[in-house]
N, C-alpha and C positions, 0 to 999 in steps of 0.2 A: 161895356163889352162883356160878353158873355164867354167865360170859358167852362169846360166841361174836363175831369180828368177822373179814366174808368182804372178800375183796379181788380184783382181776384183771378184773372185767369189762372190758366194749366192745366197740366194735363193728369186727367183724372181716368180710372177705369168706367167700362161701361154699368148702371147703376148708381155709383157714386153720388156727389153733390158739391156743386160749386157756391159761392155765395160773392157776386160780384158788386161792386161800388161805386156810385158817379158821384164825384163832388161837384156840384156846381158855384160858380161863382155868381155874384151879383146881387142887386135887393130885391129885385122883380119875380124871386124863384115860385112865390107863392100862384103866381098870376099864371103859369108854365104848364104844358104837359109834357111828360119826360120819357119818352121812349126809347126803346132798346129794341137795336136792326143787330143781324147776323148776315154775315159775308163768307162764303166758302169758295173757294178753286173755280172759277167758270161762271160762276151763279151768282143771279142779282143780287142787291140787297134786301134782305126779308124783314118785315116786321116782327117782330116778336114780343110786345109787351109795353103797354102805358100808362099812365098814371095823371089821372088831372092833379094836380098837387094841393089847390084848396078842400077840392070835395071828396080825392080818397078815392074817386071813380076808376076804372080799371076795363084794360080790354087786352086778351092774348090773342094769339096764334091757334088754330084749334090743335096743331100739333104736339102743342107745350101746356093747354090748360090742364090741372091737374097735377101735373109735376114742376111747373114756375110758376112764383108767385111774384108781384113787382111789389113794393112799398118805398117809403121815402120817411126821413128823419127831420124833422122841420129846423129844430137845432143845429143840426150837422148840415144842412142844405145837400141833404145825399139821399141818391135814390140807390136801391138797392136791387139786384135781381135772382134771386134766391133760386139756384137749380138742384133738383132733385129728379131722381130716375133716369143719372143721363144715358142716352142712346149716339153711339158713334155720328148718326145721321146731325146732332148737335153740334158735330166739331165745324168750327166756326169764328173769325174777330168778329167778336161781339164790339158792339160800341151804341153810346149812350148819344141820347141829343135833344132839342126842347122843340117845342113847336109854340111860337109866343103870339099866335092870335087866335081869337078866342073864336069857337065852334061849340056849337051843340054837341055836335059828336065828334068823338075823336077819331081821331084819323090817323088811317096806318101806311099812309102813301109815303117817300121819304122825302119827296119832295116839298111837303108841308114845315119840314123840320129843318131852322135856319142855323142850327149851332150844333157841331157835332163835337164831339170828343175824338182819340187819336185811336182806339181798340183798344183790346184787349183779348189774344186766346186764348181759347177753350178746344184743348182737342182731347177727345173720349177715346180710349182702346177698347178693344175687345176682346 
């Protein structure tokens, strides 16, 4: 069984920087891609951020390259999603989740993603 449990929100001004947390559980994390969707008021769930976890590979949002970076701690089984430059349009439950079969390319649909985490927000002022 696979659990996921994200950490790091609040509420930060507009600029600032958050540095959020997914611990995952399990032996298979290496095998995983580890994405991180945002959820706001009305609006679907967005992709924003992935990580194959054995090859380090990575794919964002174009609205967030630049200013998030994703990584992952192999020891800690934690993936990490490091925001900087945040913009109000950011505020958002963030939540972490895996996608465990295997693709050439990653993929940012949410539907691909069988294990999610519970959130975590993130709301920017201005």
């Amino acid at each position: 069984q696979v659990q996921l449990v994200e950490s790091g929100g609040g509420l930060v001004q507009a600029g600032g920087s958050l540095r959020l947390s997914c611990v995952i559980s399990g032996s298979m994390v290496s095998t995983y891609v580890v994405g991180w969707f945002r959820q706001s008021p009305g609006k679907d769930r967005e992709f924003v951020a992935a990580i194959r976890w054995s090859a380090g590979e990575t794919n964002y949002l174009d609205s967030v390259k630049g200013r998030f970076t994703i990584s992952r701690d192999n020891a800690k089984n934690t993936a990490y999603l490091q925001m900087n430059s945040l913009k109000v349009e950011d505020t958002a439950v963030y939540y972490c989740a895996v996608d465990r079969t295997y693709g050439r390319v990653i993929k940012t649909s949410s539907n691909a993603y069988d294990h999610w985490g519970q959130g975590t927000r993130v709301t920017v002022s201005s």
